[in-house]
Backbone as CSV, one residue per row, in Angstrom:
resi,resn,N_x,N_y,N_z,CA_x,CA_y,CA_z,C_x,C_y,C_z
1,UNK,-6.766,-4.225,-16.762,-5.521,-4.967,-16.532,-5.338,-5.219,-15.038
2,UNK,-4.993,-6.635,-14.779,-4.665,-6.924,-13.264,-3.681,-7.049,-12.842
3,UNK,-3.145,-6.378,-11.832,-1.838,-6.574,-11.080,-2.254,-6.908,-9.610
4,UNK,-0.863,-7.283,-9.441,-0.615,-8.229,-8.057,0.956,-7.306,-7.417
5,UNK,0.542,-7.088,-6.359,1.614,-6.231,-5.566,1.851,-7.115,-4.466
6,UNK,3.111,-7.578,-4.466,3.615,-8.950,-3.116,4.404,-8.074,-2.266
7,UNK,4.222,-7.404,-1.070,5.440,-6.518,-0.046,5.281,-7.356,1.132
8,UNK,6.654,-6.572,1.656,7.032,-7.260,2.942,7.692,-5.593,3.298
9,UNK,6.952,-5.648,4.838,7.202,-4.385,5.274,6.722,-4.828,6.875
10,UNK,8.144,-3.653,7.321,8.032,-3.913,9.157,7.473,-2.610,9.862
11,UNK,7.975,-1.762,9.112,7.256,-0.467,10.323,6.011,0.520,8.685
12,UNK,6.695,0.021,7.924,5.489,0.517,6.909,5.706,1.450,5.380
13,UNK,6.698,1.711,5.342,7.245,2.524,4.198,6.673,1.579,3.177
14,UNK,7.116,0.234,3.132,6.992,-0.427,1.641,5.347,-0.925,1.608
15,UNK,4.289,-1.067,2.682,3.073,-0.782,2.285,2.978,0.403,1.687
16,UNK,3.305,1.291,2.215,2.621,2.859,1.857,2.760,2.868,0.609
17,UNK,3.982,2.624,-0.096,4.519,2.410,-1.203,3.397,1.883,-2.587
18,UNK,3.075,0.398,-1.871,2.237,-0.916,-2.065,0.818,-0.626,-2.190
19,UNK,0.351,0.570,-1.268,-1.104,1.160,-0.999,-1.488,2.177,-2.241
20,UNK,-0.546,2.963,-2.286,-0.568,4.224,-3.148,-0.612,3.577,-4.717
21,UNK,0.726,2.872,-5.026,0.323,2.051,-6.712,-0.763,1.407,-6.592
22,UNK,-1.442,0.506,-5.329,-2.778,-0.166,-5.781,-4.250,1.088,-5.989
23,UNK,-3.637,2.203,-5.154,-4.743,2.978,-5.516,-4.704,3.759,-6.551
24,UNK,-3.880,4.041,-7.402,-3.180,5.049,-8.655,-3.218,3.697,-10.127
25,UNK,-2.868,2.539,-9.573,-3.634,1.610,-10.931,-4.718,1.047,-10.979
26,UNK,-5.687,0.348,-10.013,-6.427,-0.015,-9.803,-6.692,-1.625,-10.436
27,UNK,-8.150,-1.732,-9.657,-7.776,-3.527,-10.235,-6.448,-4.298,-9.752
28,UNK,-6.403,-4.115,-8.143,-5.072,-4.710,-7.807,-5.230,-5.216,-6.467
29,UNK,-4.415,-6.281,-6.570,-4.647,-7.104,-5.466,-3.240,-7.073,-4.064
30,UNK,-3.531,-6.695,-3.027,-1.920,-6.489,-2.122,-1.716,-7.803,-1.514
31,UNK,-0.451,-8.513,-1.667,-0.242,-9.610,-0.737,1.085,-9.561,-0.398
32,UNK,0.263,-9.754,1.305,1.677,-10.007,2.450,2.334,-10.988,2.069
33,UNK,3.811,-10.567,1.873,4.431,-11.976,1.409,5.063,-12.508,2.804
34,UNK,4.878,-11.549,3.726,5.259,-13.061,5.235,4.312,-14.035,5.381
35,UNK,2.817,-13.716,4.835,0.999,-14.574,5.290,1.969,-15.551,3.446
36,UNK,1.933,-14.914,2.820,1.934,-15.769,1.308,3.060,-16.407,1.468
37,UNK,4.327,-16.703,2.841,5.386,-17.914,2.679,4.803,-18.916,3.250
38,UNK,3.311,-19.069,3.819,2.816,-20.059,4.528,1.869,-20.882,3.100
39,UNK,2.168,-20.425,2.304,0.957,-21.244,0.988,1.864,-21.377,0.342
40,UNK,1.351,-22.028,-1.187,1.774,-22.234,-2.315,0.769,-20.949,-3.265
41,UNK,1.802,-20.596,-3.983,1.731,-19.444,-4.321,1.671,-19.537,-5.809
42,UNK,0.626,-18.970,-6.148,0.386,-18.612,-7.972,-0.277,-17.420,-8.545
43,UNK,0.492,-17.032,-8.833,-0.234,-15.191,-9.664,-0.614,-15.416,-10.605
44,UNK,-1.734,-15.165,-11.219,-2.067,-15.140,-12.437,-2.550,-13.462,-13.234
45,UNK,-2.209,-12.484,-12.379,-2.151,-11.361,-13.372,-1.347,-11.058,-14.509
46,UNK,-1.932,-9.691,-14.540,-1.139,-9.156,-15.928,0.090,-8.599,-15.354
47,UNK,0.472,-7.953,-14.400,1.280,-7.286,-14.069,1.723,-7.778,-12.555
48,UNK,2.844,-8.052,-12.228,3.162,-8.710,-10.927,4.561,-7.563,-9.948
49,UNK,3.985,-7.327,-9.337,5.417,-6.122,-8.357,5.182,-6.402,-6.980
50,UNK,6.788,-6.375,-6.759,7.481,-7.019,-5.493,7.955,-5.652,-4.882
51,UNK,7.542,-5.192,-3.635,8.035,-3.934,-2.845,8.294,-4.087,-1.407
52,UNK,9.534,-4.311,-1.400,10.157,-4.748,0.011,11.190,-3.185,0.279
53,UNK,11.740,-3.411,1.432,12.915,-2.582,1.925,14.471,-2.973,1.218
54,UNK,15.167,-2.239,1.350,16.596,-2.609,1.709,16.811,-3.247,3.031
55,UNK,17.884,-4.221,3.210,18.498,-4.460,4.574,19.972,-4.687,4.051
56,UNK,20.576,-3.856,4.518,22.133,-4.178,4.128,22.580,-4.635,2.603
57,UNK,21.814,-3.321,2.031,22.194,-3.154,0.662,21.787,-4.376,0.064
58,UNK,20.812,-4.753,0.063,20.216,-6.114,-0.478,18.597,-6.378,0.022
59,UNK,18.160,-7.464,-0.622,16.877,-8.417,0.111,17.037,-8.600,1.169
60,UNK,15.550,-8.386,1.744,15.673,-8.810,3.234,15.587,-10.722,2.621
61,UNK,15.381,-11.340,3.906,16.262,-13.095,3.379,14.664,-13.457,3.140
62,UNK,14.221,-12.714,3.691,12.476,-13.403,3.670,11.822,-13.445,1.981
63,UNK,12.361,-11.664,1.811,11.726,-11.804,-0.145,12.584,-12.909,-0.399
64,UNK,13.607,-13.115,-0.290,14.450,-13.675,-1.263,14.075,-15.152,-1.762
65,UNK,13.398,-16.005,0.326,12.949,-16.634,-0.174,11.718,-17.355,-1.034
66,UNK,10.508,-16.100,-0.698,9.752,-15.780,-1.502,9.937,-15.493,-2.787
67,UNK,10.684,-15.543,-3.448,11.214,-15.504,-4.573,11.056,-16.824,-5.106
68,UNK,11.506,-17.720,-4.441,11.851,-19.185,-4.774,10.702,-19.625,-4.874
69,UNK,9.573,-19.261,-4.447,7.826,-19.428,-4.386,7.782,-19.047,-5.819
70,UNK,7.489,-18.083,-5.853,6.854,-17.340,-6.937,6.815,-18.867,-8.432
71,UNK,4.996,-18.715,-8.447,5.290,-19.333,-9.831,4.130,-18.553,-10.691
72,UNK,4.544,-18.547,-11.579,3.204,-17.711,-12.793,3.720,-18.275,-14.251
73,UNK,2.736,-18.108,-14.785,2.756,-18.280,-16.645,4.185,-17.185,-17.153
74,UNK,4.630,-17.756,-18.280,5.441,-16.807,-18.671,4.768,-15.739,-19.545
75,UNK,5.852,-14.486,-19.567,5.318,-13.628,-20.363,4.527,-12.677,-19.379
76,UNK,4.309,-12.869,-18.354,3.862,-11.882,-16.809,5.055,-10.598,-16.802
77,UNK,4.409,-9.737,-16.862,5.327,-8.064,-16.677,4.861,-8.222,-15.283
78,UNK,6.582,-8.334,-15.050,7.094,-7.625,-13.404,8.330,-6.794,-13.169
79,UNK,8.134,-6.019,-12.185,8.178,-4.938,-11.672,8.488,-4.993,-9.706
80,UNK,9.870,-4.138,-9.395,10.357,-4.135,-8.488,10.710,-2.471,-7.856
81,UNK,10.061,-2.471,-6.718,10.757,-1.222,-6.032,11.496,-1.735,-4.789
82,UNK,12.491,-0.994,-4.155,13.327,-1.017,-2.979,12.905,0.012,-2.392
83,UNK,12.342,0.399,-1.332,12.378,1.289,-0.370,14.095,1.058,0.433
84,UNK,13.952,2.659,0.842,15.634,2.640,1.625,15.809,4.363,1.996
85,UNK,16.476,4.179,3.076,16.774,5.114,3.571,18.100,6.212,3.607
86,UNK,18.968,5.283,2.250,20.155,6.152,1.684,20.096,5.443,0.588
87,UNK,21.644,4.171,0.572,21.643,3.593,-0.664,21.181,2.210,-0.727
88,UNK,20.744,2.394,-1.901,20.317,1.249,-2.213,21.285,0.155,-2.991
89,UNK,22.342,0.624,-3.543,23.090,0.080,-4.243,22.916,-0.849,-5.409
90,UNK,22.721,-2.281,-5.218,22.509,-3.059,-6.782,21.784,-3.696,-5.792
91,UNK,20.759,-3.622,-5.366,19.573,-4.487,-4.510,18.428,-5.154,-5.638
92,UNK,18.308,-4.085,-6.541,17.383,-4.278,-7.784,18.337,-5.206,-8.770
93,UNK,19.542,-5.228,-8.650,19.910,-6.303,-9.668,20.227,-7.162,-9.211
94,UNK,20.364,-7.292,-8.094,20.230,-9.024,-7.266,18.899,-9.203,-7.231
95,UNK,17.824,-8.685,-7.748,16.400,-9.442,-7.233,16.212,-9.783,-8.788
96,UNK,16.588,-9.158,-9.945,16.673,-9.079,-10.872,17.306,-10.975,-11.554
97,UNK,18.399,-10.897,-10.831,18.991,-11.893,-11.012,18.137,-13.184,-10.172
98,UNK,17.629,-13.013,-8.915,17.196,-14.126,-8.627,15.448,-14.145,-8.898
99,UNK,15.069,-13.355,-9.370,13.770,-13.773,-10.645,14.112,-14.637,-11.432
100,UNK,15.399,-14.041,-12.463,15.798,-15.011,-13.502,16.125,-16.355,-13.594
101,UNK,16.978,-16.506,-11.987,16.978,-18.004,-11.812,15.115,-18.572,-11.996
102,UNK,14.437,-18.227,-11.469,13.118,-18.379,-11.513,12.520,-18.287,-12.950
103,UNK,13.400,-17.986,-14.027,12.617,-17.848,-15.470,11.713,-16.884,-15.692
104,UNK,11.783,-15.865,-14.883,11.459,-14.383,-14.602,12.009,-13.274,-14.894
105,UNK,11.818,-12.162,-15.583,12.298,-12.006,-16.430,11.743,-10.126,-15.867
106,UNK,12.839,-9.882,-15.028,12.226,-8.395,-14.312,12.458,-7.118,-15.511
107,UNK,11.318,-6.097,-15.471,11.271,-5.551,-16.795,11.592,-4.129,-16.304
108,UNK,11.055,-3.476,-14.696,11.807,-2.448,-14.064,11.682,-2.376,-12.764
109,UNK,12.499,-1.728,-12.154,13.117,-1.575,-10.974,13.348,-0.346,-10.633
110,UNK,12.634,0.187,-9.249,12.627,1.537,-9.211,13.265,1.427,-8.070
111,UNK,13.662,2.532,-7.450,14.688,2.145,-6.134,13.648,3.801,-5.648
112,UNK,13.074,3.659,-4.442,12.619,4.670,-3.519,12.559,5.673,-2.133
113,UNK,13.253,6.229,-2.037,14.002,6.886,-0.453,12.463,6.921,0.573
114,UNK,12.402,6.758,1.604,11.825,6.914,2.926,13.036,6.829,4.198
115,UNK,11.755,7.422,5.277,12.633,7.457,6.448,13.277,6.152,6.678
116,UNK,14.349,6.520,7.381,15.213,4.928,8.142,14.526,4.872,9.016
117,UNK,14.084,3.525,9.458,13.651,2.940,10.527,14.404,2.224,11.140
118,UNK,15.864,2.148,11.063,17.440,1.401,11.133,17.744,2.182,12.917
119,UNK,16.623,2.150,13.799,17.276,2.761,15.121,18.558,2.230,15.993
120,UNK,18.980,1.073,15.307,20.425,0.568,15.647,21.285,1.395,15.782
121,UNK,21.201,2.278,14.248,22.535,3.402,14.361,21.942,4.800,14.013
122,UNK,20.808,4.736,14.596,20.681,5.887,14.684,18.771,6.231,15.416
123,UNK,17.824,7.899,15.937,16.676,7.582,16.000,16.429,7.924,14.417
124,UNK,14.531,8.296,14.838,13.867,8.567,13.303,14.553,10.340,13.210
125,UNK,14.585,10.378,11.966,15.058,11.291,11.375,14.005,12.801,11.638
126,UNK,14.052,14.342,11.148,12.881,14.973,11.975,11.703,14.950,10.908
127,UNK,10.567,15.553,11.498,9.382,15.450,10.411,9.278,16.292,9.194
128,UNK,10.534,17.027,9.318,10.304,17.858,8.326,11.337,17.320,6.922
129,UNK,12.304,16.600,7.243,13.139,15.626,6.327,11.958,14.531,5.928
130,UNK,11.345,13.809,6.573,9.995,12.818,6.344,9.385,13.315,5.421
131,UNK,8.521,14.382,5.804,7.735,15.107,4.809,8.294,15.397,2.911
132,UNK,9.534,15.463,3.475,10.288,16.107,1.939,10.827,14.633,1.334
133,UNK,10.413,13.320,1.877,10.850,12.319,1.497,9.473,11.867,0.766
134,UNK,8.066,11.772,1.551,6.694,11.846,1.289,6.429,12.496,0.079
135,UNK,6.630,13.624,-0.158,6.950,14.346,-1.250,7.410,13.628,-2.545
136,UNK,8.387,13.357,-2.141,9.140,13.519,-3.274,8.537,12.470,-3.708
137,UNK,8.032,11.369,-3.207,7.330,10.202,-3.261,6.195,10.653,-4.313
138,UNK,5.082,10.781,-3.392,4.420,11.882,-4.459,4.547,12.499,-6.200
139,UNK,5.893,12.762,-5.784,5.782,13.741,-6.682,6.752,12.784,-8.528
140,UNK,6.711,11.363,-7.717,7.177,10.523,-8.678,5.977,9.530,-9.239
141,UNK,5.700,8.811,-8.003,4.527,7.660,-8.711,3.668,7.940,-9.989
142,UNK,3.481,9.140,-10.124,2.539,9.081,-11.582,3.436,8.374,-12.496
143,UNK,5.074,8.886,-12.750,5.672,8.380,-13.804,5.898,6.605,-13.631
144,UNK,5.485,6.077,-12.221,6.144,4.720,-11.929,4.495,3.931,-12.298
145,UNK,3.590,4.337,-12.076,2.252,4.043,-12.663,2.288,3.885,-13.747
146,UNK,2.241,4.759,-14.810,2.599,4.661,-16.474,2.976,3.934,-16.709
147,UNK,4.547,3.790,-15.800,5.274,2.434,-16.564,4.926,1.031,-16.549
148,UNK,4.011,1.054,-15.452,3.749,0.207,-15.284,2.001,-0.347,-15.815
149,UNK,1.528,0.623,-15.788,-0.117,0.294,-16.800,0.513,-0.057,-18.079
150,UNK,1.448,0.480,-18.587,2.111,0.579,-20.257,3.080,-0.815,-20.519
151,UNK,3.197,-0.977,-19.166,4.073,-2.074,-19.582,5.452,-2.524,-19.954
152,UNK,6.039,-0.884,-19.621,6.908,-0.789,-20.313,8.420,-0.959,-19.506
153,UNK,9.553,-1.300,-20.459,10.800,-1.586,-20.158,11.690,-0.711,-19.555
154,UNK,11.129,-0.116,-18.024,12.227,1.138,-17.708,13.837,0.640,-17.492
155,UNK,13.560,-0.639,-17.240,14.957,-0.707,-16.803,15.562,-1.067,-15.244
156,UNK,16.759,-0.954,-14.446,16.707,-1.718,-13.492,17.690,-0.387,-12.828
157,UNK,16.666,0.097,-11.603,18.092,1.346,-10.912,18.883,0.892,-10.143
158,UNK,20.202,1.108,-10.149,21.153,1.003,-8.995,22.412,2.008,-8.837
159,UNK,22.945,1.515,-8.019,24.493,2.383,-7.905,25.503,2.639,-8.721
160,UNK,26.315,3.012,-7.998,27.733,2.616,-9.032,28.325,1.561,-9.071
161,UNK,28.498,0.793,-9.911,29.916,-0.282,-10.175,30.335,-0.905,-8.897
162,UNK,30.910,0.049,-8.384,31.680,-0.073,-7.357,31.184,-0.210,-5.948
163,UNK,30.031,0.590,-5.499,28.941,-0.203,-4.265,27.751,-1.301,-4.624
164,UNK,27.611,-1.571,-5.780,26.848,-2.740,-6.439,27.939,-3.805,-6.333
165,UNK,28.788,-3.906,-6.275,29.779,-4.846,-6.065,30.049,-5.133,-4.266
166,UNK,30.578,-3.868,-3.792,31.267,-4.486,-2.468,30.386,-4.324,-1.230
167,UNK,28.997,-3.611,-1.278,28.038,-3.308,-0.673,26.935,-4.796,-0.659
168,UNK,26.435,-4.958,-2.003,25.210,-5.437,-2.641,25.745,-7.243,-3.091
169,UNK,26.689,-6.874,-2.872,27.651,-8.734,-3.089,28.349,-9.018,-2.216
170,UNK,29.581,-8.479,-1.747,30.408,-8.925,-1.182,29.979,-8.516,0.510
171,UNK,29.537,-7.484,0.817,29.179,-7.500,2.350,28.149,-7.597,2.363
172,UNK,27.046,-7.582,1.456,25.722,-8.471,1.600,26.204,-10.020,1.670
173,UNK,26.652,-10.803,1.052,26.753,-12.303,1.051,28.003,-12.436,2.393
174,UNK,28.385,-11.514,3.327,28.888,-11.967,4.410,28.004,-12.028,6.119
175,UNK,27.012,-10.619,5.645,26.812,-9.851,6.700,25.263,-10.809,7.073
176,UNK,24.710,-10.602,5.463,22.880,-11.139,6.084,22.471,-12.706,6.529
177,UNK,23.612,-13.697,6.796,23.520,-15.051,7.151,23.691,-14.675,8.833
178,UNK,23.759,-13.797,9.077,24.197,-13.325,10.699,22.779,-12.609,11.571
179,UNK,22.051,-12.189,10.449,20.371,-11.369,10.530,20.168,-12.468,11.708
180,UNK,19.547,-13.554,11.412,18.729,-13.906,12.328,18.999,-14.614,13.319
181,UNK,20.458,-14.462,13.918,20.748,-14.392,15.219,21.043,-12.939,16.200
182,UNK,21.154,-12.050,15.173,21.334,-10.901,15.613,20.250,-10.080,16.449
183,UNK,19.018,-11.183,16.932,18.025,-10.887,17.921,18.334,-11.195,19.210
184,UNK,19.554,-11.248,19.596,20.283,-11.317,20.797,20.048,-10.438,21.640
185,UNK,20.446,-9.233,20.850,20.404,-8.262,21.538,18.922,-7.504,21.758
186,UNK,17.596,-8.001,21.748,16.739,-7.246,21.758,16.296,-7.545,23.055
187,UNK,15.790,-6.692,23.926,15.450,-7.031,25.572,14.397,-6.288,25.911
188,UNK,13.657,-6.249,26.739,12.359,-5.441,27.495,12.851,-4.889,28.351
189,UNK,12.062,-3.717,28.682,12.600,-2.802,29.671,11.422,-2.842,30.596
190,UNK,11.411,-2.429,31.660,10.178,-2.703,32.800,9.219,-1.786,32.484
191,UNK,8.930,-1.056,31.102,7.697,-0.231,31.104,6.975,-1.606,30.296
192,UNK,7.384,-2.366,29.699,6.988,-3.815,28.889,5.435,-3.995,29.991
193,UNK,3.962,-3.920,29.175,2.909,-4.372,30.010,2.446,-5.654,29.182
194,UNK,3.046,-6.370,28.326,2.815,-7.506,28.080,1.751,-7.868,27.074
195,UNK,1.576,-6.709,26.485,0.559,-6.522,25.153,0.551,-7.992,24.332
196,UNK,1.869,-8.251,23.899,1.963,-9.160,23.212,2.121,-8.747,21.698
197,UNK,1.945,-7.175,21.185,2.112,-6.444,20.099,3.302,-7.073,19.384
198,UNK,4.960,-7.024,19.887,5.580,-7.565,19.181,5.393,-8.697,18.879
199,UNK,4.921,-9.767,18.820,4.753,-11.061,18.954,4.203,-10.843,17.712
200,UNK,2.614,-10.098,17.265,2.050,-10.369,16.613,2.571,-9.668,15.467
201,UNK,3.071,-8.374,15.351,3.867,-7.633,14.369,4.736,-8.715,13.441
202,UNK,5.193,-9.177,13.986,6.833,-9.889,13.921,6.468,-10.800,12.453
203,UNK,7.113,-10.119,11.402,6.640,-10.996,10.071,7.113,-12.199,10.039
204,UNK,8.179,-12.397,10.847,9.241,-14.017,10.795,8.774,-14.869,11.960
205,UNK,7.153,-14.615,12.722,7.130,-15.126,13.970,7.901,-15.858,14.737
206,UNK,9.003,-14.855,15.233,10.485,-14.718,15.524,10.105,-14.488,17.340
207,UNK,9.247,-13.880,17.986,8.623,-14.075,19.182,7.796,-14.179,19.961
208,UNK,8.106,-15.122,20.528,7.165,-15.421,21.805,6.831,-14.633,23.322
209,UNK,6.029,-14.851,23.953,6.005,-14.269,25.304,5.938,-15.471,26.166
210,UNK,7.461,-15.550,27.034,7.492,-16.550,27.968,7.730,-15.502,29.483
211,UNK,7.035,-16.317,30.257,7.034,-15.758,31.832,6.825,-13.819,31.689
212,UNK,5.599,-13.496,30.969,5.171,-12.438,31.008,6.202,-11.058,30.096
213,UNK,7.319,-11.742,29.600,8.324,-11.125,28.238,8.232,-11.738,27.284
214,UNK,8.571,-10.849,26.194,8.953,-11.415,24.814,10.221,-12.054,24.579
215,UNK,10.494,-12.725,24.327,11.527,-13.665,24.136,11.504,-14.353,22.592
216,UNK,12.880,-13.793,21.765,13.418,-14.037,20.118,14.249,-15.090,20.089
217,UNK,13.834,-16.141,19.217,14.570,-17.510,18.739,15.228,-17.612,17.297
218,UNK,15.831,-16.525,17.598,16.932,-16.677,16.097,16.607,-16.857,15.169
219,UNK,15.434,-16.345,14.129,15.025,-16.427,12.948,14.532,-14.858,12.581
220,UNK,15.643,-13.937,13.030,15.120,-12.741,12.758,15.480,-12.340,12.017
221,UNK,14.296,-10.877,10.974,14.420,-10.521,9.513,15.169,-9.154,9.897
222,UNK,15.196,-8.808,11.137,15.624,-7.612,11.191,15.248,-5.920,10.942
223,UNK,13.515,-6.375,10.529,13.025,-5.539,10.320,12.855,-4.392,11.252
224,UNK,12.669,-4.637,12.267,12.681,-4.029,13.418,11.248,-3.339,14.087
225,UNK,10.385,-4.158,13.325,8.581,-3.991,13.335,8.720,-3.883,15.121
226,UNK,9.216,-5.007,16.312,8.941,-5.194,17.392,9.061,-4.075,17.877
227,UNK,10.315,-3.556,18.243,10.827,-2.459,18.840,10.199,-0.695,18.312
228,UNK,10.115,-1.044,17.011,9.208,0.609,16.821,7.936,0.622,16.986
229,UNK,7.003,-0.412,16.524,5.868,-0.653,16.966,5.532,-0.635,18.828
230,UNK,6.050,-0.918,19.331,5.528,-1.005,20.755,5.210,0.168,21.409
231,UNK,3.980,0.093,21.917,3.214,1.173,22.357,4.082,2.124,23.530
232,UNK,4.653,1.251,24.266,5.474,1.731,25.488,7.062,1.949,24.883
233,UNK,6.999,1.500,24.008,8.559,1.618,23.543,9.455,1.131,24.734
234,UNK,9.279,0.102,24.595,9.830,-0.671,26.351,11.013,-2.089,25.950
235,UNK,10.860,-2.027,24.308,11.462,-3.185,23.694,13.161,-2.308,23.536
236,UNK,14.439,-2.620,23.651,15.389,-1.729,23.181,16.286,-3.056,22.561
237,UNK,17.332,-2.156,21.971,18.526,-2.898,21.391,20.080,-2.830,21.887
238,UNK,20.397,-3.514,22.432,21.625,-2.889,22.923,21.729,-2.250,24.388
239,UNK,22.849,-1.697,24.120,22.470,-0.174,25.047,21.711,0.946,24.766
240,UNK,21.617,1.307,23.758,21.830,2.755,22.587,20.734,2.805,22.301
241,UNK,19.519,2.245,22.324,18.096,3.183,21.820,17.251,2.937,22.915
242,UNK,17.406,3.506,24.079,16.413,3.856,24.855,16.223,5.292,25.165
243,UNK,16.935,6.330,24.704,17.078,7.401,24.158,16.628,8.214,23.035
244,UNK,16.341,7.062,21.922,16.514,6.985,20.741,14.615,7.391,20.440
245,UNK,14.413,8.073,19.551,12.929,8.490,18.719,12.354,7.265,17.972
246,UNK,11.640,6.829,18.382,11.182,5.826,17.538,10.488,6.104,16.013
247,UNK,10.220,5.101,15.135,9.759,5.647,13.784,8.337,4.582,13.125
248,UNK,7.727,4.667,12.911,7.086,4.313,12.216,5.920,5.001,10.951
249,UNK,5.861,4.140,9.574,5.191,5.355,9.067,3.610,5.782,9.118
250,UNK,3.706,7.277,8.948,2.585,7.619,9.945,1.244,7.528,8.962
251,UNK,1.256,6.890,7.978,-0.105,6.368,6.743,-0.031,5.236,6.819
252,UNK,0.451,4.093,7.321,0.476,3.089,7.762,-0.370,2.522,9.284
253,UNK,-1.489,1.777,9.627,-1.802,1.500,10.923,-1.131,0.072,11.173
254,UNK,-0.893,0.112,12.303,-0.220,-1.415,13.024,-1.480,-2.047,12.642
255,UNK,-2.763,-2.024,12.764,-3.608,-2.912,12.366,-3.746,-3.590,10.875
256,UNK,-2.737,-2.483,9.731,-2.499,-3.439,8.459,-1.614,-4.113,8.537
257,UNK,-0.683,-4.133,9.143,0.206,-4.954,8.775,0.239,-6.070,10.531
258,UNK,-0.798,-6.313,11.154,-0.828,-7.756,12.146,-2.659,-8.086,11.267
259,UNK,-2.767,-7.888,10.817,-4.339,-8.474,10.375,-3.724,-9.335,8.730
């Protein structure tokens, strides 16, 4: 049986995610869905799963519009995880719902904790919380494999009622039309040696390097690939994370996800 795993991932949780089911089902194919918004896009497996992050209790805007891509035969079993670093809220039933506009027809939805890579409001968390997140990871996928070799109808996870509503709808449909100007605030600091790393990271090729800096033109996913990825950690936000621990995940190489 063939499956097709489509992620979008900035510092690496939702590969790792993406790596581990292609190696635990096998016969599976991984595609970047930032490289797969530049084609026309057709799956023809048996089994099709989408593994992105949370961003503000929802799709980042990039799956979403990858979504609108997606074409396959009907009768294709698919399958959705959320990586996230608390809640996830009804993220799985808004992707749920905008499959369906698509005549897609999502069969389960797993929702999965990893570290935050969110250094806006906060650094990386310590290695020993990581580890027990890794774990727990671990210590689930066999049952998310099954369901998915089997085919079967787990169902769609989310919150309560009540943050699936004002989280996952109402301050998702205010907050994420604001994402990709919200690269305002990203600046170089003079340890910046001009690698050009963020540039190439950057799934929304969102920057450039003008007059020896990186410089962002408002089409940002917010992932925050630039700033944790950089070797010098010389990229900051704000005032507030030049202090701050950077994160990225550590089974993940920057060379999978810029190749």
């Amino acid at each position: 049986m063939k499956t097709s795993i489509c992620y979008f991932s900035g510092t690496g949780n939702s590969l790792k995610v993406a790596k581990d089911l292609s190696e635990k089902l096998g016969d599976t194919t991984l595609i970047s869905i930032p490289k797969a918004m530049k084609t026309e896009l057709d799956i023809s497996a048996d089994s099709i799963g989408i593994v992105f992050p949370v961003y503000c209790w929802g799709m980042p805007l990039m799956v979403s519009e990858f979504i609108k891509k997606l074409r396959t035969e009907q009768g294709r079993y698919f399958f959705a995880i959320a990586t996230c670093g608390a809640s996830a809220a009804g993220t799985l039933l808004q992707t749920q719902k905008r499959l369906a506009q698509q005549n897609i027809k999502l069969s389960s939805g797993f929702i999965v904790e990893m570290p935050t890579n969110y250094i806006i409001w906060g650094g990386a968390i310590s290695e020993e919380r990581q580890k027990a997140m890794f774990q727990n990871w671990n210590n689930r996928i066999d049952q998310i494999v099954d369901t998915i070799k089997n085919q079967k109808g787990y169902g769609i996870e989310s919150g309560s009622a009540l943050a699936n509503f004002f989280l996952s709808k109402a301050l998702y449909r205010v907050s994420m039309p604001q994402f990709p100007k919200m690269d305002k605030s990203f600046w170089a600091d003079s340890k910046c040696d001009y690698c050009g790393i963020c540039s190439r990271v950057c799934p929304a090729n969102n920057i450039v390097i003008k007059e020896g800096k990186p410089a962002w033109n408002q089409k940002c996913e917010q992932c925050l690939a630039c700033i944790q990825w950089c070797p010098k950690q010389a990229i900051q936000y704000g005032k507030k994370t030049q202090e701050r621990e950077r994160y990225t995940n550590p089974f993940v190489s920057l060379k999978e996800l810029i190749e």
